[in-house]
N, C-alpha and C positions, 0 to 999 in steps of 0.2 A: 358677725356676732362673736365676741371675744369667749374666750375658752374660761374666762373669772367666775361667768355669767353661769356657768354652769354650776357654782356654787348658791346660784341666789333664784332657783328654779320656781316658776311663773305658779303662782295661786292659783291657777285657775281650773275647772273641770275639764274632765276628760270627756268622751261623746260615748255610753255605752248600747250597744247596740243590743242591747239589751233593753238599752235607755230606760234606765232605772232615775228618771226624773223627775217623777211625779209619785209625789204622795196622795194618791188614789187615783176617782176618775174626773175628779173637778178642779180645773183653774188651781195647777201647782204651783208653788213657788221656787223658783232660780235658788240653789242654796251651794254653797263651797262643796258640800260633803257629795254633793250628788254626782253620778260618773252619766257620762255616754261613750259606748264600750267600741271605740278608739283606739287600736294598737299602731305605736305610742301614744298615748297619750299627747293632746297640741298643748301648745303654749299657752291659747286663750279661745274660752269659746262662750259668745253670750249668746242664751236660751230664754228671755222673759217669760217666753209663755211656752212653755213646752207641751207638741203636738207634733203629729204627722199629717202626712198628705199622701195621698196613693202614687203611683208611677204608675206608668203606664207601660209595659212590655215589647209590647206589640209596636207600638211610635216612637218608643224612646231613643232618642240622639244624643250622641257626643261630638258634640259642633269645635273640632282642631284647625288651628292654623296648620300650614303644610310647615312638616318638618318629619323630618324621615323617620325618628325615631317616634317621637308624639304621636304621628298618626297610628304607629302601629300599638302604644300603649294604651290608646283611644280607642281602637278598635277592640282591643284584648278585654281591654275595664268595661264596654258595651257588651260585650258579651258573657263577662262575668255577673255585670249587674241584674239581668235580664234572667240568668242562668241558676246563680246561686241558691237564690230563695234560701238562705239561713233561716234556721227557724231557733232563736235563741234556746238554751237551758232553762233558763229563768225567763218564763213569758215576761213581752212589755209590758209596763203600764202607763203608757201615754193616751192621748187621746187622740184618735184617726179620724178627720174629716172628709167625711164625705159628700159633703156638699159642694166642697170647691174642686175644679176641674184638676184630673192628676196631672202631673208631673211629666213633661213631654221632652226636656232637652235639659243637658249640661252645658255650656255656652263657656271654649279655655279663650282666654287672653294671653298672651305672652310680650313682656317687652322688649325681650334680645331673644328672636329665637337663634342668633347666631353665637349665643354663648355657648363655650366648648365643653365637654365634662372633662374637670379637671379639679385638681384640689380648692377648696374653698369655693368653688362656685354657687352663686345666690340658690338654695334651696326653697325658701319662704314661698308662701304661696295664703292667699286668701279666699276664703268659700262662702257665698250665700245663696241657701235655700231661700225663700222667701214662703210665708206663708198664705201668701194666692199668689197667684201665675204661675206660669206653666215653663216657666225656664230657671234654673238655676245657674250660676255664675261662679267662675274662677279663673281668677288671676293671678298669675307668678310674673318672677322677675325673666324667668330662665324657663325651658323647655322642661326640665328636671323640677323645677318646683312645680311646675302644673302636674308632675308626676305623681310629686308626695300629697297632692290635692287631690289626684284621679284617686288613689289609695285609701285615703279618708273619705270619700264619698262613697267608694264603695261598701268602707265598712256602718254609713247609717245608714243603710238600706239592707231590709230583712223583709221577711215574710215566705209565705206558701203557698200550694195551688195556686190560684192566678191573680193570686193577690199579693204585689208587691208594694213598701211600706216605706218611707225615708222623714228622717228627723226633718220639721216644718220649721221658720221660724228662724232659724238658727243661722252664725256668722263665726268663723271661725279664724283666725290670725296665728298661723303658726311657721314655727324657723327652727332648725338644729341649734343647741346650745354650741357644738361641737361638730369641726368639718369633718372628720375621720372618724366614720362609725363603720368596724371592719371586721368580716372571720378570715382567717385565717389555716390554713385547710393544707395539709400534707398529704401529695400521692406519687412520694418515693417512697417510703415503709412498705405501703399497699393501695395497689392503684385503684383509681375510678376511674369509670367508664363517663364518657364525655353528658350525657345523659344526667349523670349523677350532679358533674357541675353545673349545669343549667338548669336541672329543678334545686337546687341549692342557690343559684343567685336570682332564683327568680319568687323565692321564699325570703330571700335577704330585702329586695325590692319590696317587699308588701310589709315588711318589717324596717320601712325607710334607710334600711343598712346602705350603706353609699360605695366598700371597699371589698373587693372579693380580692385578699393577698394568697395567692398561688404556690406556693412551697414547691414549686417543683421537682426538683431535683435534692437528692443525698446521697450518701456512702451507699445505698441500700439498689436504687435503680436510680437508671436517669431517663425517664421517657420520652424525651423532647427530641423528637425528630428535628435536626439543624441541616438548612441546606450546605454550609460551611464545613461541616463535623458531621456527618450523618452517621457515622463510626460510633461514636458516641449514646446513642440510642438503640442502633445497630446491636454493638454490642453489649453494651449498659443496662438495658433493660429488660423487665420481666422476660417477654416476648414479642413478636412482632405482633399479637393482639393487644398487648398493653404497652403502646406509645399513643403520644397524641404527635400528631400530624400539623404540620402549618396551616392546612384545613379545619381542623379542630379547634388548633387557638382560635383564628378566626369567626368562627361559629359562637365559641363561649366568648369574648370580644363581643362580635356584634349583640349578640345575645346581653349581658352586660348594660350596653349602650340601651336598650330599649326600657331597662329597666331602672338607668338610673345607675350602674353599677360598675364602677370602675374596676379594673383588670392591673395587679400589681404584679409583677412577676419577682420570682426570688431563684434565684441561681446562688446558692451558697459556696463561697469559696474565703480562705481557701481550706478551710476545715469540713467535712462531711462532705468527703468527693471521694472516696475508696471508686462508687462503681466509673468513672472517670478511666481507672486503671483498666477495666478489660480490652479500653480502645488504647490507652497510651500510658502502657504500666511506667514506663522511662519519669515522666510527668510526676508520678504519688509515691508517698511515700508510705512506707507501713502499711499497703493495701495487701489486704485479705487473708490478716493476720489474727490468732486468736486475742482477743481484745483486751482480756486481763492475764497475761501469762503466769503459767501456774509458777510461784514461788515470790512472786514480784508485789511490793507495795503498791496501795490504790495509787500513789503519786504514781508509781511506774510504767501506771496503765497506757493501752495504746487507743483507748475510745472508754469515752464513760458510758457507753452501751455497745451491743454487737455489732460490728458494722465499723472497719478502719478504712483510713488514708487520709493522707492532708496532700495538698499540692504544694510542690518543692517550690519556694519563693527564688534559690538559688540555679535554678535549669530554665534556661532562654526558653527553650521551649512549648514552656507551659506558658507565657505570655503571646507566644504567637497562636497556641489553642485558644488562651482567654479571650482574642481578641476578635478572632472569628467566632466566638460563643457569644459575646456580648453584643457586636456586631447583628448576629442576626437575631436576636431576642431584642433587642430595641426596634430592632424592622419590623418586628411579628407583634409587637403590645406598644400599641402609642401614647400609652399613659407616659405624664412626665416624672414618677416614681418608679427606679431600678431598685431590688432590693437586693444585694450583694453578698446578705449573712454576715462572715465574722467573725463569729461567736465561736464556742469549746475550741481550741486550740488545747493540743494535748502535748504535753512537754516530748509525753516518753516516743509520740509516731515520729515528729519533728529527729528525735534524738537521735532514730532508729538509721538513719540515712547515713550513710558514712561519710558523703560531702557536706551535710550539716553539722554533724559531728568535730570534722574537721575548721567548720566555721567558727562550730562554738571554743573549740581548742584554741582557734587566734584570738579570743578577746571578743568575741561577736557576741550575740547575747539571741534568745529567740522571738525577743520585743523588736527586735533590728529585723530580723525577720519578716515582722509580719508589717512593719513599718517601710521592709523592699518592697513588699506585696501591694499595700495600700498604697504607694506612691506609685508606684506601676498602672494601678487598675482603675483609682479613683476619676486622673484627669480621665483618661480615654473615657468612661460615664460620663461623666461633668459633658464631654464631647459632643456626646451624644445630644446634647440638651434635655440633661436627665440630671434627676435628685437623687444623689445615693443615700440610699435609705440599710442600717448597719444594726444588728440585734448591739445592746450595751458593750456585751463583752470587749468589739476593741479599742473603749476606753476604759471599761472600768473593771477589768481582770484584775486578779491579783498578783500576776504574775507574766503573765504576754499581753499587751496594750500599745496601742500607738500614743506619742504626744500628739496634743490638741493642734499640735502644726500640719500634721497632716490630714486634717478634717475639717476644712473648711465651714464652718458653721452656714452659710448663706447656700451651702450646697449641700449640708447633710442632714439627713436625719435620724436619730437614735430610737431604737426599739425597746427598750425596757422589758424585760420576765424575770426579773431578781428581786425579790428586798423590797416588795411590794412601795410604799410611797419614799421610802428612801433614796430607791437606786431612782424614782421619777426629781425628787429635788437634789440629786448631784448633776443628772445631767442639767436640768435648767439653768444651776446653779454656775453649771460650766457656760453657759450662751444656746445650749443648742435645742432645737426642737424636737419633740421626744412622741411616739404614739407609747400609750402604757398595754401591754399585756402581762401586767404581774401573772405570775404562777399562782400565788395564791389567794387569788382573786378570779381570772378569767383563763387556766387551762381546764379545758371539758376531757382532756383525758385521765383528769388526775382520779385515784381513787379505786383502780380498776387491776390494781396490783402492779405484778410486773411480771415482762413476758420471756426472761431466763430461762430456761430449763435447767434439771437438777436441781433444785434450790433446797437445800435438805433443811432451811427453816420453816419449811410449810408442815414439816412431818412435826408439829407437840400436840400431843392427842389431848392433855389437861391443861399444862401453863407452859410461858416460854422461860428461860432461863433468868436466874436475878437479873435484875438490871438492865435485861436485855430484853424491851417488849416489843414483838412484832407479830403475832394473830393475836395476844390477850393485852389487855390493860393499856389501850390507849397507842397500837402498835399500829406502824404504818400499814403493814400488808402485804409490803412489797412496792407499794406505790411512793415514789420518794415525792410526791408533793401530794399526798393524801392528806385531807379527807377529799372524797367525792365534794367539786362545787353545786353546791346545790340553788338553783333561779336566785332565792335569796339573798345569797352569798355574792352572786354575779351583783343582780339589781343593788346593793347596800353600797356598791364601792364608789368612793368617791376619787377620782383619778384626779383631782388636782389640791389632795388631802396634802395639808401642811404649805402650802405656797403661797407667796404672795401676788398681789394681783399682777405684777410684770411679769412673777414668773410662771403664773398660772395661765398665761398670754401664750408662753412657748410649748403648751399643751396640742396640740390637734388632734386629737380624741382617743380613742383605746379601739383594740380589735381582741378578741375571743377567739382562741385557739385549740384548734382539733391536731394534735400529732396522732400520726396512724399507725402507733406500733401493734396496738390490738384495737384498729377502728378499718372496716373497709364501710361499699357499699350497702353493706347488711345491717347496719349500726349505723349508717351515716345520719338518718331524721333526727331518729330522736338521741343521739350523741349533739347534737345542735341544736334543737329545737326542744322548748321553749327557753332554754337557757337563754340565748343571743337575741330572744326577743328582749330580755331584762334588761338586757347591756344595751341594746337598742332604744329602752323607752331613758335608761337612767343617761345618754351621751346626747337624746334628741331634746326630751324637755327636760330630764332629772329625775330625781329620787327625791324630793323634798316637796311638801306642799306649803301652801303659802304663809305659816308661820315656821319656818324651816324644819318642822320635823318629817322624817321620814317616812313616808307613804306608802310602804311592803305592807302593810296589813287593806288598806285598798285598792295594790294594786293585786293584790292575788284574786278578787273574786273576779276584775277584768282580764287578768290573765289565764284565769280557768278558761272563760270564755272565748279568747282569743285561742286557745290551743285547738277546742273544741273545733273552730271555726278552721283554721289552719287546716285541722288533721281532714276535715269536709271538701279544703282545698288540696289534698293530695300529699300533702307534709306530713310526713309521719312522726310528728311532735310527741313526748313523753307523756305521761301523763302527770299533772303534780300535787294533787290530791284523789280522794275517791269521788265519784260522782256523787253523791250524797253529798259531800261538802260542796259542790258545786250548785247544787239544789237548794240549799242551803245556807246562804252565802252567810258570812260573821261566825255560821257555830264550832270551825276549826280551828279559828283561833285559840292562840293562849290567854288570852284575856277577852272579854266579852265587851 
């Protein structure tokens, strides 16, 4: 399904589990406006006659072909089903048959269940309730689309005490607009406990999100126990409590795998590697130095936050670390996406080194630099039978960038967080394929100030100074990509805004970003959650209903609901009105 398509998003209703379908309790009519509360919402779902049928509890089955991961999703959704007993916010008002015999089996189909999870793999899947018999049916292409069908079935099925309730009648056709719907998750700032990742991609799975990208490592720790470098973790990290272990990959991996959920790793180099230095200071440069030195221009900076060192491009060395480092991170994460970083390259760490210094004195420049770097690192990846996947910066710096000769377009791929639809059509513009997480769109930690200390602009007890606002009249806060994104904000974004349909083809979808300078697992739910549900329904079917306007004003009363439902599953989702609006539904709007 081409990445265009996501601009020309499916007319059709949502399923709300609510299922607010019927206007009253007689013979309703099928209408565009009507939801069935579906998170995401599918691409197409037809209802003529909307009703329910009871299930059965106590008999009910989910009937899977063998396959290692489906059966265990089949088990987990049988046990959810049978379990949950959601009892909506907003009572149903369908009408429940009880005359005809419940609902006793889910019946998956799969056509390839030998298709691998990997990028672009068929997600689509199709679902029929029927309104007599006692078995329901689904079909995917792939093992993973029977996934996003187990998912959806789960969620029209409600009720209490021992009466469980599922949408009757109903056919459902649905597919991702977009193969790369992804978060994005930082635990070098501040770590998580392995626990934390796995009920986080297993919240991503129920939110059909497909990419779980791994930030692993930065200047700050490095927790990646490597059997090659174990120095590195050893010393790099928090503590010997806060590494993850080649067991732990493993674990969040298979974990992952069962839900649908692929596993990207990001190793950034060769910028934000300071903790690098306490195994092999020789390797970094400007590590563990004060970041802004007092008297020095912003250009002169050694990191545009706390937390230095770049890896020397110029010390053999550090190509023989990198190689055992990447080496065994392609062995630990079989995804065929490496993500390598990149990005802030800081003139003044580079400058700091006196064999750099002396490079730049003969005519060498720090673009030449990062251009030894990338030709060094990119084949040995590519080697791998791996996609180097690179945040924009190293092409489109203003000032340290590689030429496009060294980045292969058929082997890379560009990460976007600048300059929101801009910096998305320079890269296409350039040939290459792009995931978008503009900053001003999908970073979840913007908003929340910043985490300097001494900052003596926090002390204006009335106003901030002329011309300079930061607590009063429209001031960041501290946060330099403030305001707080609010679901809205996330859901509104159109990631292939301003392209044409070729080049809205080199799109593969956007991921939503948690950096952890002030996020642990204390703040991890609902710093994610309901956000990423938004960017999930706007990457799966879209943000527009079927005469292209935008659909935030219906989808919040399903989103109310959906969080409600989440937070029942153990997700600790925000909450994004008061309950009363949720009671409610239409009266919080701005317009009636």
């Amino acid at each position: 399904m081409g990445a265009f398509q996501g601009l020309m998003n499916g007319a059709f209703p949502a399923v709300m589990l609510c299922l607010l379908l019927c206007s009253g309790a007689g013979g309703a009519s099928f209408s565009p406006e009507t939801n069935i509360n579906v998170w995401p919402k599918p691409r197409s779902v037809s209802w003529p006659n909307p009703e329910a049928v009871l299930l059965s509890p106590a008999k009910f089955r989910i009937l899977a072909p063998f396959h290692k991961h489906l059966r265990a999703a089949a088990k987990r959704y049988r046990r959810l089903i049978v379990s949950e007993r959601h009892a909506p916010v907003v009572p149903p008002f369908v009408n429940v048959s009880r005359s005809r015999p419940p609902l006793r089996a889910l019946s998956i189909s799969v056509l390839d269940l030998g298709a691998p999870l990997q990028h672009g793999v068929d997600e689509s899947y199709t679902l029929r309730v029927p309104a007599g018999g006692t078995r329901a049916n689904l079909a995917a292409g792939t093992p993973w689309g029977a996934m996003r069908g187990l998912e959806t079935f789960s969620q029209m099925v409600w009720g209490s005490g021992r009466e469980l309730r599922v949408a009757a009648g109903v056919e459902v056709w649905d597919a991702p607009l977009f193969p790369h719907r992804g978060v994005m998750l930082d635990t070098s700032r501040n770590f998580y406990g392995v626990e934390d990742l796995v009920r986080t991609i297993g919240a991503m799975g129920a939110n059909k999100l497909n990419v779980f990208h791994w930030h692993i490592t930065d200047s700050h720790s490095f927790p990646l126990v490597l059997p090659s470098e174990p120095d590195l973790a050893a010393k790099g990290s928090y503590g010997p409590e806060m590494v993850y272990t080649p067991a732990d990959v493993k674990r969040v991996v298979e974990h992952g795998m069962s839900y649908g959920v692929r596993v990207i790793p990001e190793i950034d180099s060769p910028g934000h590697t300071g903790s690098w230095a306490e195994a092999y200071p020789e390797i970094v440069t400007c590590a563990n130095k004060f970041w802004w030195p007092a008297g020095t221009d912003w250009a002169d900076r050694f990191a545009s936050e706390p937390g230095t060192g770049h890896l020397n491009p110029l010390n053999p060395k550090t190509y023989d670390v990198l190689r055992n480092v990447l080496s065994d991170v392609a062995a630990m994460f079989p995804d065929s996406f490496f993500h390598s970083g990149a990005d802030e390259i800081i003139p003044g760490c580079w400058k700091s080194d006196p064999d750099i210094h002396a490079f730049l004195s003969d005519g060498g420049s720090l673009s030449d630099l990062l251009e030894t770097f990338i030709n060094h690192t990119h084949p040995f990846i590519v080697s791998r039978n791996r996609t180097a996947v690179y945040w924009e910066d190293v092409l489109l710096d203003d000032s340290v960038r590689v030429p496009p000769s060294s980045l292969p377009p058929e082997t890379t791929v560009l990460q976007t967080w600048n300059n929101g639809p801009n910096n998305t059509k320079r890269i296409v513009e350039s040939g290459y394929r792009v995931i978008v997480s503009s900053s001003d769109f999908y970073y979840l930690d913007c908003g929340h100030g910043d985490f300097v200390g001494n900052e003596s602009r926090f002390d204006r007890q009335i106003s901030d100074p002329p011309g300079e606002p930061f607590n009063y009249g429209n001031g960041s806060g501290g946060s330099w990509c403030g305001p707080f994104k609010t679901w809205q904000r996330v859901y509104d974004y159109d990631i292939a805004y301003g392209l044409s349909e070729a080049e809205a083809e080199l799109v593969l979808g956007g991921e939503v970003a948690l950096w952890s300078e002030q996020a642990d697992a204390t703040v991890l739910d609902p710093r994610i959650w309901p956000r990423a549900s938004a960017m999930a329904e706007a990457l799966w079917s879209g943000n527009r209903d079927g005469n292209g306007k935008k659909r935030y004003a219906a989808a919040t009363d399903r989103l109310n609901e959906w969080r409600y439902r989440m937070v029942k599953r153990g997700i600790g989702a925000e909450p994004i009105q008061p309950l009363w609006c949720v009671m409610h539904p239409g009266m919080c709007n701005t317009v009636q």
